[in-house]
DOPAPA-936914 format. One record per residue (C-alpha): residue in three letters; chain; x, y, z. Coordinates in Angstrom, 1 decimal, padded with zeros to 4 digits. Example, Ala and Ser with C-alpha at 12.3 -4.5 7.8 and 13.67 -1.06 7.14 Angstrom:
SITE   res   chain        x        y        z
SITE   ALA       A    012.3   -004.5    007.8
SITE   SER       A    013.7   -001.1    007.1
END
This chain:
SITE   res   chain        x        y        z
SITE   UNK       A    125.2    068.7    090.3
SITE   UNK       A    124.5    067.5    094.0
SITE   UNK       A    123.4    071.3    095.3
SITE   UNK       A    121.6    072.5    092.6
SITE   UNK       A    119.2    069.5    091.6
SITE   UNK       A    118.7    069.3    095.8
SITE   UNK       A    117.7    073.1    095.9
SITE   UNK       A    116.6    073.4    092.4
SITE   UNK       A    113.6    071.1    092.8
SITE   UNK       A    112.9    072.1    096.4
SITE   UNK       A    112.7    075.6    096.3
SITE   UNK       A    111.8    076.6    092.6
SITE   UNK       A    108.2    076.6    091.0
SITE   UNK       A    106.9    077.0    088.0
SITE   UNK       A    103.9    078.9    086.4
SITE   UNK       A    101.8    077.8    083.8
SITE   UNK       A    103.7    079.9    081.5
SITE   UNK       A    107.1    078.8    082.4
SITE   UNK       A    108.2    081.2    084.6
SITE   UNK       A    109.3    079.9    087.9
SITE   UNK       A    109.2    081.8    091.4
SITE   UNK       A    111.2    081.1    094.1
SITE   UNK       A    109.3    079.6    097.6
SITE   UNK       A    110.3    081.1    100.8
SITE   UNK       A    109.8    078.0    102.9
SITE   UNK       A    110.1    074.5    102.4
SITE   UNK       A    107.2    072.6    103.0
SITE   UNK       A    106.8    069.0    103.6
SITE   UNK       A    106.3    067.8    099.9
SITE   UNK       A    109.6    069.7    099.2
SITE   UNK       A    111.3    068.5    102.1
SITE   UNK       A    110.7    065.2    100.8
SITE   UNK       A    112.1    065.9    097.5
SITE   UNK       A    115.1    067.2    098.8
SITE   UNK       A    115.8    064.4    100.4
SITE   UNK       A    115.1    062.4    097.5
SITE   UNK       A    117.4    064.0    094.8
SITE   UNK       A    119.9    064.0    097.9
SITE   UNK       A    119.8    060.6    098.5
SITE   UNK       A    120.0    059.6    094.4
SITE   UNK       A    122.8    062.4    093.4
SITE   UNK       A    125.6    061.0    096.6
SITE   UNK       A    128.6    059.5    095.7
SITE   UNK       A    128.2    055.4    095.2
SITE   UNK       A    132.3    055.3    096.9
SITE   UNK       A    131.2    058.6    099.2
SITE   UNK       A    127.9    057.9    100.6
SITE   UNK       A    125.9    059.2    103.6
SITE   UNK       A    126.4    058.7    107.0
SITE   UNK       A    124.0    056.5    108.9
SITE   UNK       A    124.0    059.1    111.3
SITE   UNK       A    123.4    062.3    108.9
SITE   UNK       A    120.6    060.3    107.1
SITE   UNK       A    118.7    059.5    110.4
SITE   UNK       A    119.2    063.2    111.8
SITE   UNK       A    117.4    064.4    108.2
SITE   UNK       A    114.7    061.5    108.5
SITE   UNK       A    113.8    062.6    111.9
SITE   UNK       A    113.2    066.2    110.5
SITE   UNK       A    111.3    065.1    108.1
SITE   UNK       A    108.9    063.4    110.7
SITE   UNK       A    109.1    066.3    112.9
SITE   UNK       A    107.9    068.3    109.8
SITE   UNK       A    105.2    066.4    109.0
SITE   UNK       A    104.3    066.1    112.5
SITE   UNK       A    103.9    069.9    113.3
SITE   UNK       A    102.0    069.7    109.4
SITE   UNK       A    099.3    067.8    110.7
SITE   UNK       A    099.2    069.8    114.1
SITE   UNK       A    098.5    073.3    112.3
SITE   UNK       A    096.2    071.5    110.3
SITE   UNK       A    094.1    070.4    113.0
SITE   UNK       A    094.3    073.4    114.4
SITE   UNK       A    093.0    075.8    111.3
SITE   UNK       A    090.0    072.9    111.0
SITE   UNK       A    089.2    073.2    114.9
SITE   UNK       A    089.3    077.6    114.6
SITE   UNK       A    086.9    076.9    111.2
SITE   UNK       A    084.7    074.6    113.7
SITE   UNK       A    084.4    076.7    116.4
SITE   UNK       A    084.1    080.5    114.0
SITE   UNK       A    081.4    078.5    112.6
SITE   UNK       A    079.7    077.1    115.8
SITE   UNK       A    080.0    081.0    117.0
SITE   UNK       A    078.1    082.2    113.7
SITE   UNK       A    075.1    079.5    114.7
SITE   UNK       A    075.1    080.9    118.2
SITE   UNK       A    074.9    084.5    117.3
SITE   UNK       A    072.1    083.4    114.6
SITE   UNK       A    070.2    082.7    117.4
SITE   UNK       A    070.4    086.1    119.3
SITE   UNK       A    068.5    087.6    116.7
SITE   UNK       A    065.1    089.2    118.2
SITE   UNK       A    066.5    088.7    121.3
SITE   UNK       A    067.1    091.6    124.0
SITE   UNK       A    070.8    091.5    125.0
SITE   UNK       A    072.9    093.3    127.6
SITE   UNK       A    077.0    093.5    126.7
SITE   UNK       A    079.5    095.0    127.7
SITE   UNK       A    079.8    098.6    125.8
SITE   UNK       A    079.5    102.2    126.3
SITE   UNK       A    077.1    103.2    123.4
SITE   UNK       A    073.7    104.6    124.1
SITE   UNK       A    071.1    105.3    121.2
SITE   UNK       A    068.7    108.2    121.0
SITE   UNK       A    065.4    108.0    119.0
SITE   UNK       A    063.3    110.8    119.4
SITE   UNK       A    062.0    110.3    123.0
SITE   UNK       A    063.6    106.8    123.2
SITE   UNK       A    067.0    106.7    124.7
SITE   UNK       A    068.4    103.1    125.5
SITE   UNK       A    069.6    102.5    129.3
SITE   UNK       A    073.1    101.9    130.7
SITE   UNK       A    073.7    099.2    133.8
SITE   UNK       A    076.6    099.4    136.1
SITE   UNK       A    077.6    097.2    139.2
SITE   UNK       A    079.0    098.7    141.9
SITE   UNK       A    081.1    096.1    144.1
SITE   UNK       A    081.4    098.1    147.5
SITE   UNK       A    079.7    101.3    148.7
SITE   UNK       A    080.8    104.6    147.2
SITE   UNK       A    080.5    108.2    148.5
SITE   UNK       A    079.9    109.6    144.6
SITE   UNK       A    079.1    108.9    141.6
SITE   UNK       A    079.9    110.8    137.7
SITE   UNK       A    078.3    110.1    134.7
SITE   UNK       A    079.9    111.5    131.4
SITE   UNK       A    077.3    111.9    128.1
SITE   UNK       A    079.4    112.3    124.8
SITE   UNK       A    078.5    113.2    121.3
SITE   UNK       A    079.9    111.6    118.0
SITE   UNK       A    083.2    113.9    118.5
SITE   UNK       A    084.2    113.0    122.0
SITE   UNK       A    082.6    116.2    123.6
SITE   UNK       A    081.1    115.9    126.6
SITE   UNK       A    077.1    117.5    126.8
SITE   UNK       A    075.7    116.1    129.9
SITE   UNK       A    077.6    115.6    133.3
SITE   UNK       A    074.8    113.9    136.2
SITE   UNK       A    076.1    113.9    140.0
SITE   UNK       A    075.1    110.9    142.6
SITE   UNK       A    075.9    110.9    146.2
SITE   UNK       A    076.6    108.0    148.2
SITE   UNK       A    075.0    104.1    147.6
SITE   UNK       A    075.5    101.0    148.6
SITE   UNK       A    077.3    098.1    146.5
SITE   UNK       A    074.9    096.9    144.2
SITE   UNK       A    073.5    096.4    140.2
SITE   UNK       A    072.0    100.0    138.8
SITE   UNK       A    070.4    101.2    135.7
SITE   UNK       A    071.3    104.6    134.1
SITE   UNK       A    068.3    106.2    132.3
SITE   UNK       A    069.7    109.4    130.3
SITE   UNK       A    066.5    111.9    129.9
SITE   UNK       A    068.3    112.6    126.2
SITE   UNK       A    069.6    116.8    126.9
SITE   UNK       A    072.5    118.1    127.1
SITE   UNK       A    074.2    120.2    130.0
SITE   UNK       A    071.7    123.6    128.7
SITE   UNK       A    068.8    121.4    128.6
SITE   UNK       A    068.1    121.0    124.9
SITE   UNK       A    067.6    118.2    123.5
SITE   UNK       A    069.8    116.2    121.9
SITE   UNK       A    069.7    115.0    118.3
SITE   UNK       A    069.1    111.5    117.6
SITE   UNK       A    071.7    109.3    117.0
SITE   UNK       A    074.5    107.1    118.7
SITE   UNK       A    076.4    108.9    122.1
SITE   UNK       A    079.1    107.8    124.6
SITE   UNK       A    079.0    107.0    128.3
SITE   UNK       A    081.6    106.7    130.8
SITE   UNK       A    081.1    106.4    134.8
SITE   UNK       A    083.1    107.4    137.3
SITE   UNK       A    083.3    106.6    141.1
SITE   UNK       A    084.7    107.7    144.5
SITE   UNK       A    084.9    105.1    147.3
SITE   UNK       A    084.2    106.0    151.1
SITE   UNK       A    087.9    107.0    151.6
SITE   UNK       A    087.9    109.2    148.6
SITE   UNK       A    089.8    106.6    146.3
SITE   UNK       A    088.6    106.1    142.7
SITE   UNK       A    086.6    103.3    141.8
SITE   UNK       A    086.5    101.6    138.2
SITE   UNK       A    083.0    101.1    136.8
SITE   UNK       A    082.6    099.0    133.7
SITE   UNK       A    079.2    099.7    131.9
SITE   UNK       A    076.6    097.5    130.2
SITE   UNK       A    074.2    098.4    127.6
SITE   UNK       A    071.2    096.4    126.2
SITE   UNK       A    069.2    096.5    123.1
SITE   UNK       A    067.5    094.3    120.5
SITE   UNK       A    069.4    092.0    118.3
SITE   UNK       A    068.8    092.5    114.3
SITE   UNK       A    071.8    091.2    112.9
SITE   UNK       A    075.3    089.4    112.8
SITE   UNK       A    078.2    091.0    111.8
SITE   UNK       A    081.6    089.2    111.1
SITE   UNK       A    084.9    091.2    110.7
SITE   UNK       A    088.9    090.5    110.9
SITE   UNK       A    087.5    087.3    112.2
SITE   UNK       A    085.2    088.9    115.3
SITE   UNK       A    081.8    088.2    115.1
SITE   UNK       A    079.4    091.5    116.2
SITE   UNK       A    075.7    091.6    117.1
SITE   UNK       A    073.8    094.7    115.2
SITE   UNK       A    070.9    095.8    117.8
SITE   UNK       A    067.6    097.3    115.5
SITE   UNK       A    068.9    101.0    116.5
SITE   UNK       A    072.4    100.5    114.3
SITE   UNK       A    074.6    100.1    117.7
SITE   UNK       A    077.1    096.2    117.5
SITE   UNK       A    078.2    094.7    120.1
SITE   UNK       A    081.3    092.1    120.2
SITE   UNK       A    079.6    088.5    120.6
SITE   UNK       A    082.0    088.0    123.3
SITE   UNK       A    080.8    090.8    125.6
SITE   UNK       A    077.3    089.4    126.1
SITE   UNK       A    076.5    089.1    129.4
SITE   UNK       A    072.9    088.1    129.3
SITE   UNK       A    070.2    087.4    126.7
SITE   UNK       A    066.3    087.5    127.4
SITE   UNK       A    063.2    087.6    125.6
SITE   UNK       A    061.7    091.1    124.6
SITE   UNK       A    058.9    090.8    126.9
SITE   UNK       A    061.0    089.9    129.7
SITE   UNK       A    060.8    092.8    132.2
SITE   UNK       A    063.6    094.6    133.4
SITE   UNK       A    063.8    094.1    137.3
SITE   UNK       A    067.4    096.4    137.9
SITE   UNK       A    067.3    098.9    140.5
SITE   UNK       A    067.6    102.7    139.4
SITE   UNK       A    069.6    104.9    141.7
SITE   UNK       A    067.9    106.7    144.1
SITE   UNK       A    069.9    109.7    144.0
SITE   UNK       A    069.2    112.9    142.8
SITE   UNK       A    071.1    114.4    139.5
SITE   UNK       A    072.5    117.5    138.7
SITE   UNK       A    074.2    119.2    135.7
SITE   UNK       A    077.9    120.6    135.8
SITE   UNK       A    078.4    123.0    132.9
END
């Protein structure tokens, strides 16, 4: 009678029609009643140990402890998600630069790519992709100096056509002076129209369809802010 009023109670539920399920996990309102039936189904000549009764006490507190801290937890991740929603609510019809490496075409409008170089290089690769991972435009740099640059893609491919509107991929490559590669992250930039949240990520839609993970931002201006980056100086050439 001991075991199964104990368990019965602590692990067994009950649906408004009567059947019952069975809980994985105790929590702490079961742990409690576990306790409970324990301590009113032991044996009057038989009865717990001081010892036993303390350890089980102490668990409970421990339980109930760790409760409160997930608790607080869950309410301080709420907080802040919703702190991050007001922030990003207040990007919108601003111009932003993130971290990314999506450019947008629009008829004779193509959106701008920054890079940072931290030491001198003795060449430079940019890589133009379409929607299926194919590269269309390759552009060559020789050396330059360590520095903040802005990529402007004229918007044709490797034949010179050009290129349909829509969304395209960019990836830069570098050699240092001693022929070693050099990583180069890229930026883009556009204007904010909209928040986005997803699996708990909150995204910033720019006008021309393109998001950008909240997290990458990097700056935020107005729109009639002028842009003051250096372009390389360069010359480009295509590789077929």
């Amino acid at each position: 009678m001991y075991g199964g009023v104990g368990i019965g109670r602590a692990e067994t539920e009950f649906n408004q029609d009567g059947t019952g399920k069975i809980k994985k996990e105790l929590d702490k309102d079961a742990f409690l009643t576990l306790l409970a039936a324990q301590l009113g189904h032991q044996d009057p000549l038989n009865p717990m140990e001081d010892k036993e009764f303390t350890a089980q006490l102490a668990q409970f507190s421990q339980l109930e402890q760790l409760t409160n801290i997930n608790d607080g937890i869950t309410k301080m991740i709420a907080g802040n998600s919703r702190q991050e929603v007001l922030s990003a609510v207040s990007f919108i019809g601003k111009d932003i630069r993130a971290e990314g490496n999506v450019l947008s075409k629009s008829g004779d409008k193509v959106s701008s790519a920054y890079y940072t170089l931290e030491s001198p290089i003795s060449a430079i690769y940019v890589n133009i992709y379409d929607a299926w991972g194919n590269v269309i435009r390759t552009a060559q740099g020789g050396p330059m100096q360590s520095g903040s640059y802005e990529f402007s893609w004229d918007g044709t491919d490797w034949l010179g056509k050009v290129a349909a509107d829509g969304v395209y991929g960019i990836s830069i490559a570098a050699e240092g002076v001693d022929g070693q590669p050099v990583l180069v992250k890229t930026q883009v930039s556009g204007t904010v129209a909209g928040v986005i949240t997803e699996d708990g990520q909150h995204y910033l839609r720019l006008k021309d369809g393109r998001t950008v993970n909240f997290m990458d931002i990097k700056e935020v201006v107005n729109p009639t802010a002028s842009n003051t980056q250096p372009t390389p100086t360069t010359d480009e050439s295509d590789e077929s």
